[in-house]
C-alpha positions as a printed Julia matrix, in Angstrom:
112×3 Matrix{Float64}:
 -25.41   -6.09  -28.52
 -21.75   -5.5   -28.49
 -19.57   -7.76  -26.26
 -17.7    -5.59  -23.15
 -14.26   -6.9   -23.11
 -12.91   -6.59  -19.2
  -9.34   -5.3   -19.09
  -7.03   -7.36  -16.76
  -6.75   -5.35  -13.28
  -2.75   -6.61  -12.78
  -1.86   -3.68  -14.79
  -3.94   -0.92  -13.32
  -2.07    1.43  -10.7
  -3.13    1.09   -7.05
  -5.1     4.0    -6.86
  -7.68    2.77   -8.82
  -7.13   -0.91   -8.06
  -9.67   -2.21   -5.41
  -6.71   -3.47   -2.51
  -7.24   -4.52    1.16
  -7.38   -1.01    2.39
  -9.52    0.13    0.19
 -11.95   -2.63    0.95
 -11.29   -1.91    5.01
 -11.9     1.94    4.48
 -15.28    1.01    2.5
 -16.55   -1.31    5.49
 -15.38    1.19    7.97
 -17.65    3.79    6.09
 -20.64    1.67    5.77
 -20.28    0.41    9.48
 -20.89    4.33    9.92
 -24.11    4.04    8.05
 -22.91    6.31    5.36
 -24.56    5.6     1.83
 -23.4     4.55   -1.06
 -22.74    7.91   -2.71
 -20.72    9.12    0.39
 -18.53    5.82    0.41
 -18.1     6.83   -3.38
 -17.32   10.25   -2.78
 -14.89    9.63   -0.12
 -12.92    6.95   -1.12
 -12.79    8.97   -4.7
 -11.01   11.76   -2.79
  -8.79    9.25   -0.39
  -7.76    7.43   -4.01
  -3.82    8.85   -2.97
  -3.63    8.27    0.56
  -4.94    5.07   -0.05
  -1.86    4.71   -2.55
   0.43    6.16    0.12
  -0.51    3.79    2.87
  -0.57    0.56    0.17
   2.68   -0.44    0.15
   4.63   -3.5     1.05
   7.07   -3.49    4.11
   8.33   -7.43    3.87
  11.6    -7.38    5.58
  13.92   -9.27    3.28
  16.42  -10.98    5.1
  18.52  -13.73    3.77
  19.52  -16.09    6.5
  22.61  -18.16    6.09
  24.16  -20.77    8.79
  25.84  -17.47    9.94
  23.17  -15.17   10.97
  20.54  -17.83   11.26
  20.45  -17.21   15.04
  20.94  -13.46   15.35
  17.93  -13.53   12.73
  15.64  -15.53   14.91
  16.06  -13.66   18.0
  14.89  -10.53   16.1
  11.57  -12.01   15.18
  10.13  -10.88   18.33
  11.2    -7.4    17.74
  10.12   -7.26   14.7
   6.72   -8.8    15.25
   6.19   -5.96   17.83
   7.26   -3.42   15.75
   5.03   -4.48   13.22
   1.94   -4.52   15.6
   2.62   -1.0    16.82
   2.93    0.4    13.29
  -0.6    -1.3    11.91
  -2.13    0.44   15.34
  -0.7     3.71   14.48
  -1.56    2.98   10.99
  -5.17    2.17   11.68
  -5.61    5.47   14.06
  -4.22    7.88   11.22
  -6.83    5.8     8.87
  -9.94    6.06   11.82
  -8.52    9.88   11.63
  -8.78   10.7     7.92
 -11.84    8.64    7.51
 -13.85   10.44   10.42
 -12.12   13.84    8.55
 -13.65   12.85    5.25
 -17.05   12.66    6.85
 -17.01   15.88    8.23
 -15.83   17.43    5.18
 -18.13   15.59    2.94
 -21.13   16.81    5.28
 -19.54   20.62    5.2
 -19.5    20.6     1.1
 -23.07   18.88    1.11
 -24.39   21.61    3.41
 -23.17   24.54    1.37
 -24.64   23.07   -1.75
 -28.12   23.83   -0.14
């Protein structure tokens, strides 16, 4: 029996890479009792706006003896910015995932 040789994942682009979101659309799907082949299906066709949404927003900042206190009075601001954009984040996910559903249950039901 030949020996499968597993390809390192670093190198493989994020739509195919399994990431956070991915992993948080998937339990989001099966909290909905969808089945396997549905999560498949749907996270198949969300593969780019998973990609879109995947992305890192880290604030680089480089603080000196200067701006160290100017710098520190914006965390606040910053940490609520960052909590209103994951809650709009997760309601255009909630959105697209309930979307996906409904389309995936439109294309099963003209296949009968």
């Amino acid at each position: 029996m030949p020996t499968v040789i597993h390809f390192p994942t670093e190198n493989v682009p994020p739509a195919t890479q399994s990431c956070a979101l991915t992993e948080l659309i998937r339990d989001e799907l099966c909290h909905l009792s969808s089945n396997e082949y549905m999560v498949n299906c749907i996270l198949e066709r969300m593969k780019p706006f998973i990609a879109t949404l995947d992305c890192d927003l880290e604030l680089d900042v480089e603080i000196t003896s200067d701006n160290e206190a100017g710098v520190l009075q914006m965390i606040p601001a910053v940490q609520s910015l960052q909590s209103r954009f994951d809650g709009i984040i997760s309601e255009i996910i909630s959105e697209r995932i309930l979307h996906e559903i409904h389309l995936f249950h439109i294309e099963r039901a003209k296949k009968i």
